[in-house]
C-alpha positions in Angstrom: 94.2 101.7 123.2 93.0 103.2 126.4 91.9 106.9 126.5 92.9 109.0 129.3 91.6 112.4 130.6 94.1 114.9 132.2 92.5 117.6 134.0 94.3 120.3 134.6 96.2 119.0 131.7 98.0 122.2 130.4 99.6 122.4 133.8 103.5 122.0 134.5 103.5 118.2 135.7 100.4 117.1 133.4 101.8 118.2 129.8 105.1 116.0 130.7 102.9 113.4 131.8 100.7 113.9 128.7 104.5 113.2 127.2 104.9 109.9 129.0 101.7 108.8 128.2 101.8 109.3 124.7 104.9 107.7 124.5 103.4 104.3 126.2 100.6 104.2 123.7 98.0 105.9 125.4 95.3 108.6 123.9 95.0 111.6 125.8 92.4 114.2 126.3 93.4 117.5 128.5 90.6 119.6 130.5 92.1 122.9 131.7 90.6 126.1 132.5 94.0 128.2 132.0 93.6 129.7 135.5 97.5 128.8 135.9 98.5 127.3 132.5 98.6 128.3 128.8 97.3 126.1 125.8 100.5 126.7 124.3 102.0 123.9 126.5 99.6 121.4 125.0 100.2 122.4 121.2 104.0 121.6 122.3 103.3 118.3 123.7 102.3 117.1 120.3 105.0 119.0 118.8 107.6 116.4 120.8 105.2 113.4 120.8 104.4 113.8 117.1 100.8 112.6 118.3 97.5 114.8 118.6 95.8 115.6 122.1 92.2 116.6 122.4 92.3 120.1 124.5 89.0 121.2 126.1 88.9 124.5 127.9 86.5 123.2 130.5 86.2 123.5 134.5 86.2 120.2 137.2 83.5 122.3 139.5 81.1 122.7 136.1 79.2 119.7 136.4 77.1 120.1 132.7 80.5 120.4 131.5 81.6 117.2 132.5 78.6 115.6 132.2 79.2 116.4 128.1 82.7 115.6 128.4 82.0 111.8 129.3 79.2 111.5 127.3 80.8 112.4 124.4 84.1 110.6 124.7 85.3 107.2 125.6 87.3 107.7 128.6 89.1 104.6 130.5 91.1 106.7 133.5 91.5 110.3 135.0 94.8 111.4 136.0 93.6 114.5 138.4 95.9 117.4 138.5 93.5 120.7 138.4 93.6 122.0 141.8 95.2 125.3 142.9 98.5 124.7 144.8 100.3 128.0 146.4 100.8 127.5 150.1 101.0 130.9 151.2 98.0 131.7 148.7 95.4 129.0 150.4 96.2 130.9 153.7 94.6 133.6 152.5 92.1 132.3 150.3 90.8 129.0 152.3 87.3 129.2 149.9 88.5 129.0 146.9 91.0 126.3 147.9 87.9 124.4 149.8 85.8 125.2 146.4 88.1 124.3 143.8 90.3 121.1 144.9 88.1 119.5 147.2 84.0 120.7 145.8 85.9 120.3 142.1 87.2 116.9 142.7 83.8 115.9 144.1 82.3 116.8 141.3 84.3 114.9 139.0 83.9 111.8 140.9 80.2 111.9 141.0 80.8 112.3 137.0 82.9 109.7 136.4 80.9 107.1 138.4 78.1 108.3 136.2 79.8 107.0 133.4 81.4 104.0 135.1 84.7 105.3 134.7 86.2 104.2 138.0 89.8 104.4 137.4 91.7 107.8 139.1 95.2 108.7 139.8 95.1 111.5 142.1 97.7 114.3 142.2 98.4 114.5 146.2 101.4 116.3 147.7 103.6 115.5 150.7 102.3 118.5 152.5 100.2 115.3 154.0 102.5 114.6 156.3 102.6 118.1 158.3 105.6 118.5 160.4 107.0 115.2 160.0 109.4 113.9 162.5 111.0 110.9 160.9 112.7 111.0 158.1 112.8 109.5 155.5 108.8 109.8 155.3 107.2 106.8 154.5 103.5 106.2 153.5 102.2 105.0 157.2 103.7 108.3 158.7 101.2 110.4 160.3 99.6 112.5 158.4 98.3 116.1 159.1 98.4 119.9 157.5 99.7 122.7 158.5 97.6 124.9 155.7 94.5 125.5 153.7 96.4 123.5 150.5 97.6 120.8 152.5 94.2 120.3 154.3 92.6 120.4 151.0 94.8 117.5 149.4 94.5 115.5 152.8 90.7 115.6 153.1 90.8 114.8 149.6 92.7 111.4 150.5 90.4 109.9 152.5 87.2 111.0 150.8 88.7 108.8 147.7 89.7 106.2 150.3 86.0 106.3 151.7 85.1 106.4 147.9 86.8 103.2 147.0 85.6 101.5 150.1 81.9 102.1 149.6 82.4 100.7 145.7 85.2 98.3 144.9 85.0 98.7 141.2 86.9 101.5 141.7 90.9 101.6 141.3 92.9 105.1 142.9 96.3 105.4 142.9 97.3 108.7 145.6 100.4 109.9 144.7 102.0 112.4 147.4 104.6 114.3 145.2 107.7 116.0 146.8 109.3 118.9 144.8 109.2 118.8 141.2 111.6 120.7 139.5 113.0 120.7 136.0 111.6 120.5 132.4 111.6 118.2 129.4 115.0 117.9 127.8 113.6 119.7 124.5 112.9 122.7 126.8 109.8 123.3 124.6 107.6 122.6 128.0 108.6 123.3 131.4 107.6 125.5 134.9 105.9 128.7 133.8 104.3 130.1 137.0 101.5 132.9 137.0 103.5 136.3 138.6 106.3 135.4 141.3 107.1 131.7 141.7 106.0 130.4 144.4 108.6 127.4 144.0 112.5 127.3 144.2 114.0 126.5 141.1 111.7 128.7 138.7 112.6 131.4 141.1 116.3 130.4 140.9 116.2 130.3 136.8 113.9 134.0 136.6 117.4 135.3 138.4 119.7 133.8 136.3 117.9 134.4 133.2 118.1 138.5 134.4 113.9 138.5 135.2 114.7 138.9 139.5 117.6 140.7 141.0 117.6 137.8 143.4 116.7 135.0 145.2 115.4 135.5 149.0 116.5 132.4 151.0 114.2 131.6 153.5 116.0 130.9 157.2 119.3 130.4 157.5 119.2 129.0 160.9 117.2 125.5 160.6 119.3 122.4 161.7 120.7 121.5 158.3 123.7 120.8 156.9 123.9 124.4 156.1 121.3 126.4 157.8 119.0 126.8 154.7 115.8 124.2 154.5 116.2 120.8 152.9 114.2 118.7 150.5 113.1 116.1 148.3 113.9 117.6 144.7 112.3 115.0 141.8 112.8 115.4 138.1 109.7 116.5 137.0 109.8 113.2 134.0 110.5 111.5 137.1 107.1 112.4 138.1 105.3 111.8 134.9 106.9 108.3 134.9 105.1 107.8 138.0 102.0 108.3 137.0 102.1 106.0 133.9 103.5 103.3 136.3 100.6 103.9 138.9 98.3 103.8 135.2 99.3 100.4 134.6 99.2 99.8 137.7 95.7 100.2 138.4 95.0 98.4 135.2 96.2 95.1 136.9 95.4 96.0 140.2 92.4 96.6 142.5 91.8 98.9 145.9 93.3 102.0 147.0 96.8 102.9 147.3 98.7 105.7 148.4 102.6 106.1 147.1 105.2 108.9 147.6 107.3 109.5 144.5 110.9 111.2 145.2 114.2 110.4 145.3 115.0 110.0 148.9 117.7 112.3 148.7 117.2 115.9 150.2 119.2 119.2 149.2 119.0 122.4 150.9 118.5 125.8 149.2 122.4 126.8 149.2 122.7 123.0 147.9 120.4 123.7 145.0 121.7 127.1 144.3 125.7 126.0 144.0 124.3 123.3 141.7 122.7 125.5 139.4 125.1 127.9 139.4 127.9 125.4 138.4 126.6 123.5 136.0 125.1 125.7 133.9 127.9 128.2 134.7 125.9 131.4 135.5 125.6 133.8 138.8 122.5 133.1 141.2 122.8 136.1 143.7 120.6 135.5 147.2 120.2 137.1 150.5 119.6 135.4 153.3 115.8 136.6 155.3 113.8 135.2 157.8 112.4 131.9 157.8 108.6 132.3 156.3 105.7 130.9 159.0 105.0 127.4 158.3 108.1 126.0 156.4 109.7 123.1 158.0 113.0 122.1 158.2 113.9 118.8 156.4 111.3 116.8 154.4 112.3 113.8 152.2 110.5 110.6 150.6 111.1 107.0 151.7 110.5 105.7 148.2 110.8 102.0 148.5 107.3 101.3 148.3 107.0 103.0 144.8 109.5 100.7 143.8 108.3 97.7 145.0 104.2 98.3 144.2 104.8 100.1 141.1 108.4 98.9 139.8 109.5 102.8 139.4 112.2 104.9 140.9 113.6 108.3 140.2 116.1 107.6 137.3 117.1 111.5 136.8 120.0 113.2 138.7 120.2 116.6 140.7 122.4 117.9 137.6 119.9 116.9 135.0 117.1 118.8 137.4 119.1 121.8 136.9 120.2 121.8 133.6 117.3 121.0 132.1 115.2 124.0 134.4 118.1 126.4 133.2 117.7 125.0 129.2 113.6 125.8 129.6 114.3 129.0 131.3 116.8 130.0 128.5 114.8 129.1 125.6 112.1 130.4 127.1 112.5 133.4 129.3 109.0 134.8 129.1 107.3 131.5 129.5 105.1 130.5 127.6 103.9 133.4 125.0 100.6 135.1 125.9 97.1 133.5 123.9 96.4 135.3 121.1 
């Protein structure tokens, strides 16, 4: 039975991968340093799986830590999700961004090839593309970034590319995420974002669960269906499906490959907010403001390749997305309670 490490693995799309994985007969081991997560996510996980997972409260830049990590555990893959991911807050804080995603990952690399672990799945972003002007975006589009995150996550593509080149022993599956939204259907585990979210649909459910007053809509004037910004909303078990996929993958496979995972299908804001609002019956009030700097206007996946490398697709509708964000939300309107 192979083992596999999570980092980051108390996070919002790890502890539903942790799910998937468990449920495909894999062992799993999460590294987190709680700088965005809560353990309390983990000790759920195993409350749905029925199955134990190894937490370690441990950081992907500490190098001694890693180092005792690997030595003291068998450890087949990484599935790498620590890194720091708020647009606006990269902007402002380049260094830490610089430091943690691209020196972290670094780090673990030179760690794992220590320990001839040479099997990665690497949590990349769509923010890759920049300003695409195709759509849908497929994996050859060109890629570029428009901020400190989506530089980080780019440069971070082709150092693993140069990585896997110098040393084909080792197998790395990119995977450029769109928008994850939603929670497990248990809603034990779902989005729980430090202070104001940074994403739509946790800032959607804090102002229908009473938290916000309401929800600022970003530009109403983009050339849309409706004015408001379109994009590529994927279930979040969606996601974690991919990951196993790209898992087994790997497993058969040698090289490098890159693979978007969304639906194809874009939604703007207003889109996202009627469907919210009518499914799960409950009053989203928005204004519309200014477009913020550096938001584009339509961005969704071409995700044929996924389907024909991996054999996965997005299996999840926008109604399940909403209902199941709203049933986390409602059972959990907090979050996730405070360590203690």
């Amino acid at each position: 039975m192979s083992t596999i490490l999570l980092t980051g693995g108390a996070g919002y799309i790890a502890s539903h991968t942790a799910i998937c994985l468990l449920e495909a007969g894999f062992e799993v081991i999460a590294l987190d340093n709680f700088s965005n997560s809560s353990a309390e996510s983990v000790r759920r996980v195993e409350q749905i799986s029925g199955r134990q997972v190894k937490l370690i409260a441990g950081d992907i830049r500490d190098e001694a830590a890693l180092t005792q990590l690997f030595s003291s555990h068998h450890i087949d893959a990484v599935v790498h999700f620590a890194g720091l991911k708020a647009v606006g807050e990269s902007t402002e804080k380049p260094l830490a961004y610089y430091d943690n995603n691209v020196a972290g990952t670094v780090t673990l690399c030179r760690v794992m090839a220590a320990h001839g672990v040479k099997q990665l799945v690497f949590s990349s972003s769509a923010t890759v593309y920049g300003d695409a002007k195709v759509m849908p975006i497929r994996e050859d589009a060109p890629r570029s970034a428009t901020n400190p995150y989506g530089q980080s996550k780019l440069m971070l593509e082709y150092i693993l590319a140069d990585l896997q080149a110098s040393d084909p022993a080792w197998r790395i599956a990119v995977l450029r995420y769109f928008n994850p939204v939603g929670a497990h259907s248990s809603g034990l585990i779902g989005e729980d974002p430090n202070g104001p979210p940074n994403n739509l649909m946790p800032f959607i459910s804090q102002v229908a669960v009473g938290k916000r007053a309401q929800l600022s809509v970003f530009g109403a004037d983009y050339p849309t269906v409706d004015g408001t910004g379109v994009r590529d909303y994927i279930h979040v078990m969606d996601l974690a499906d991919g990951h196993v996929k790209a898992l087994q993958y790997l497993q058969q496979n040698q090289g490098f490959v890159a693979v978007n995972l969304g639906t194809g299908q874009g939604y703007s804001v207003l889109q996202m907010v009627k469907a919210f609002s009518e499914v799960n019956d409950v009053a989203v009030p928005y204004q519309l403001v200014a477009r913020r700097p550096g938001d584009i206007a339509v961005c969704y996946a071409d995700p044929a390749y996924a389907t024909a490398l991996l054999g996965w697709q997005a299996q999840r509708s926008l109604t399940d997305m909403v209902r199941d964000a709203w049933r986390w939300q409602q059972q959990n309107p907090d979050g996730y309670p405070p360590a203690g």
